[in-house]
N, C-alpha and C positions, 0 to 999 in steps of 0.2 A: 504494500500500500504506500503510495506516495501521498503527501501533504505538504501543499507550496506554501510557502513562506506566507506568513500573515503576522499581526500584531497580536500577543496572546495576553498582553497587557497581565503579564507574569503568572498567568493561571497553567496548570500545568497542559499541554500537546502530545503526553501518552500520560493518563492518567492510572490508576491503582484498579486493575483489574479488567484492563485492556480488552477488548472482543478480540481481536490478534494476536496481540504481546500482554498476556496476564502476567508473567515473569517479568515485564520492564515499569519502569516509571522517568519520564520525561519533561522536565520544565528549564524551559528560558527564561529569567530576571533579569530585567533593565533596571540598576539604581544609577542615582545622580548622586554624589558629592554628599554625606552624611547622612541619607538613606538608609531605613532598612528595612528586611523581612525577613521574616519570622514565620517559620514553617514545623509541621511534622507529621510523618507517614505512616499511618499504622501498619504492619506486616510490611514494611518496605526499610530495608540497610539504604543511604545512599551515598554519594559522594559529591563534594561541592567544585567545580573548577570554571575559576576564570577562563571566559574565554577573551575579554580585555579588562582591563581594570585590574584594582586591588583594592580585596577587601578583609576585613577582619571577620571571623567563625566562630558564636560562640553555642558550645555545645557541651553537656553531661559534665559542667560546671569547671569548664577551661575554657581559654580564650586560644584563638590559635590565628597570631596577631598577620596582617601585610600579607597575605596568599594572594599569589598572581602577579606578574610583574610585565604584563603585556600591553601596550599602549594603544598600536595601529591595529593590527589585525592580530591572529591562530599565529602567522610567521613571523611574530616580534618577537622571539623571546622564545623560552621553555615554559609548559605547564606543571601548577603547581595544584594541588588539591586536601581538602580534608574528609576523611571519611565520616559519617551520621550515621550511629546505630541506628538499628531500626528502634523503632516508637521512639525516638528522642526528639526534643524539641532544638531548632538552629534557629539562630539568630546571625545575618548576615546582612554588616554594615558595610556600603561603601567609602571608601577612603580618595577613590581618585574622583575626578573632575565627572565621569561616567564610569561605570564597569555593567559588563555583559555579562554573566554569570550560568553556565550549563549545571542543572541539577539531573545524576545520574539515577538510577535505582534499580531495587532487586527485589523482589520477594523472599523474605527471611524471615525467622519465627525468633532467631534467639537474637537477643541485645547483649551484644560485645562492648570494645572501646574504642571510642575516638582517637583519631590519629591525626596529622599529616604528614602530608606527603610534598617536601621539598625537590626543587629544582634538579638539584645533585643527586636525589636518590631516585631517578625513574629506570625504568630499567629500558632499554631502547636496541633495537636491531631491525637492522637495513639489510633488505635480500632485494632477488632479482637483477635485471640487466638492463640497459638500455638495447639492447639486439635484441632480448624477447619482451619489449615494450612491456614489463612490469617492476620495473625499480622504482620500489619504495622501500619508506622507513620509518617505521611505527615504534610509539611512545606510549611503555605501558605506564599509567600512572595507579591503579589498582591492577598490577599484575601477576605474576606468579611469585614473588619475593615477600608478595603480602597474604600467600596462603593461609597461614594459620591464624590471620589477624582480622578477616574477610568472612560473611558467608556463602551467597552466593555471586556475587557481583564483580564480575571484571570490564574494568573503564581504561579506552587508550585512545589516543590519540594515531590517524594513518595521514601520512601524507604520501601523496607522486613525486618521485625524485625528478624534474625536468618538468618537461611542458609536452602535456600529453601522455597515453598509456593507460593500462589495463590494473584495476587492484581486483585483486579478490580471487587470482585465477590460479592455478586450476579451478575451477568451477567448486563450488562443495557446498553442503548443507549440514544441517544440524538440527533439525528438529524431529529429531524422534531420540526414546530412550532404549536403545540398543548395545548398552556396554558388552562387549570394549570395544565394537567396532564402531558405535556413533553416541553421542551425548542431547538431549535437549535444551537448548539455547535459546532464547529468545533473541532478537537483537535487534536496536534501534540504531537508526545513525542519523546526526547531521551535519549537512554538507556545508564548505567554503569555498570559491574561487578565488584566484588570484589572476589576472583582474577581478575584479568583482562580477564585471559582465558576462565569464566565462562560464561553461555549464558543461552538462556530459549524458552519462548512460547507465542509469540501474536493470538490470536484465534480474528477471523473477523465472525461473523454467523450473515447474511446480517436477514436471517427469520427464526422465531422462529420456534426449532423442526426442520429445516432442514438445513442438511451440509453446513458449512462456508468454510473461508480460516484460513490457521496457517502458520505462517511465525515465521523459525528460527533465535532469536535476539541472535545478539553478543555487545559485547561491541561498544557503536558510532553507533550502529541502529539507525534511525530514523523511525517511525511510521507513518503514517496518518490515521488520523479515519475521515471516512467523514460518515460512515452508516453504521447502524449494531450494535451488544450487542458484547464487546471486553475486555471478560478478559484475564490476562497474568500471565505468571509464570516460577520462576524460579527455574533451577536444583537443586535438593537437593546437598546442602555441599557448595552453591554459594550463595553472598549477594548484591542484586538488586534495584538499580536505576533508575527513573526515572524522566527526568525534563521535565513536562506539561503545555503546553501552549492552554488555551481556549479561542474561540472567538465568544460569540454570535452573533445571526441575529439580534433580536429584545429589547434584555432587557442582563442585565450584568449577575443576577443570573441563577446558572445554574439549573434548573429540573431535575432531569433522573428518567427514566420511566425503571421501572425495569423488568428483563426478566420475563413473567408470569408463565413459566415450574418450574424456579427457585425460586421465589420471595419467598415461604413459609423459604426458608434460610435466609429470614430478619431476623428472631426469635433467628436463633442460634448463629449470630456473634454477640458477644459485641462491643458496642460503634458505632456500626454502623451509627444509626440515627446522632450520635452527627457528625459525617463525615459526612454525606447530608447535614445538615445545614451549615458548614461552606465552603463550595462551591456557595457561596451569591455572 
């Protein structure tokens, strides 16, 4: 399911219990300059990251001061984040002139501990080529280093390395619970270009070998994936973002079960495997 870009005047755009994505929760906050809100999710973990601005998080009676140090755009800078047990209340002040703020989520039952997650500790890997037109390089900020600190919720950051090219390929899906060969995932995405006027191509192909859907992203798309092998791509001479949020059913790591028409393309992307593993 695609959803264009609109004003949500901070209310959430995948709400708690989704007809699609029942595992995600999704909201964009715009504050201005001493601004705040003040949120909380029942059955939802989540994770707060700037996507411009800096703001201070205060949560489960700590303050978790200056998160996000991004001005222009997603390519200013490194993402920074704080995680929100689930049922806890946030309070999230702006401190810059504006800040844009992605609120990530997951369906979880138990209340853990607050964290964050600074600049220096993401964990980051870059695969692919530019000869098999998928080099990128994805920023986990709740990634697999935060396993034991986490329930079900993995949040990163993908970018296209250059201008133009294919993410997400080999083809693969994830929604069915089939361990050990496939995991249930939900996942949301939203998109940025660089220009801004730049856009691309979400491809949905519910069954293998036969016609899917393709939905044109622009800047501020949002995605769902609830089923189906979903790769994307953007316009040649355009540089592409996206910020992912996963939510298991049954366990944190994620599995994907690779499309089998495609799969033999494991062979020619570099770095590949080392990208499935840190999806933990």
């Amino acid at each position: 399911m695609h959803i264009a870009p609109y004003d949500n005047h901070n209310k959430p755009i995948v709400d708690v219990e989704h007809a699609l994505v029942p595992l995600n929760y999704f909201n964009i906050v715009k504050l201005t300059r001493g601004e705040t809100f003040d949120y909380r999710v029942p059955g939802y973990e989540t994770c707060v990251v700037p996507a411009t601005g800096t703001v201070n998080v205060e949560t489960g009676g700590e303050t978790f001061a200056e998160i996000g140090n991004r001005r222009v755009d997603v390519w200013d800078g490194e993402p920074e984040g704080v995680y929100v047990p689930t049922d806890m209340t946030a309070e999230i002040t702006c401190l810059s002139d504006r800040a844009e703020v992605f609120i990530a989520g997951a369906k979880h039952a138990e209340t853990l501990t607050p964290f964050a997650v600074r600049a220096d500790e993401l964990d980051v890997v870059q695969y692919g080529s530019d000869d098999t037109k998928t080099h990128r390089k994805i920023k986990h900020i709740l990634g697999a280093q935060y396993h034991d600190r986490v329930g079900r919720l993995l949040v990163s950051e993908l970018y296209t390395v250059g201008a133009g090219g294919w993410s997400g390929f080999p083809s693969h899906k994830h929604d069915t619970d089939r361990l050990p060969d496939e995991s249930r995932h939900d996942e949301t995405y939203n998109f940025r270009f660089r220009p801004n006027y730049g856009s691309g191509l979400q491809m949905l192909q519910r069954v293998d070998n036969e016609p899917g859907d393709a939905y044109h992203i622009v800047d501020g798309s949002t995605v769902l994936i609830d089923k189906g092998y979903h790769p994307c791509a953007a316009l040649p001479g355009y540089e592409m973002y996206y910020f992912t949020i996963l939510g298991g059913l049954s366990q944190r790591s994620l599995k994907q079960f690779f499309q089998p028409t495609h799969s033999e393309q494991l062979k020619t992307i570099p770095g590949i495997m080392d990208m499935v593993a840190k999806f933990k």
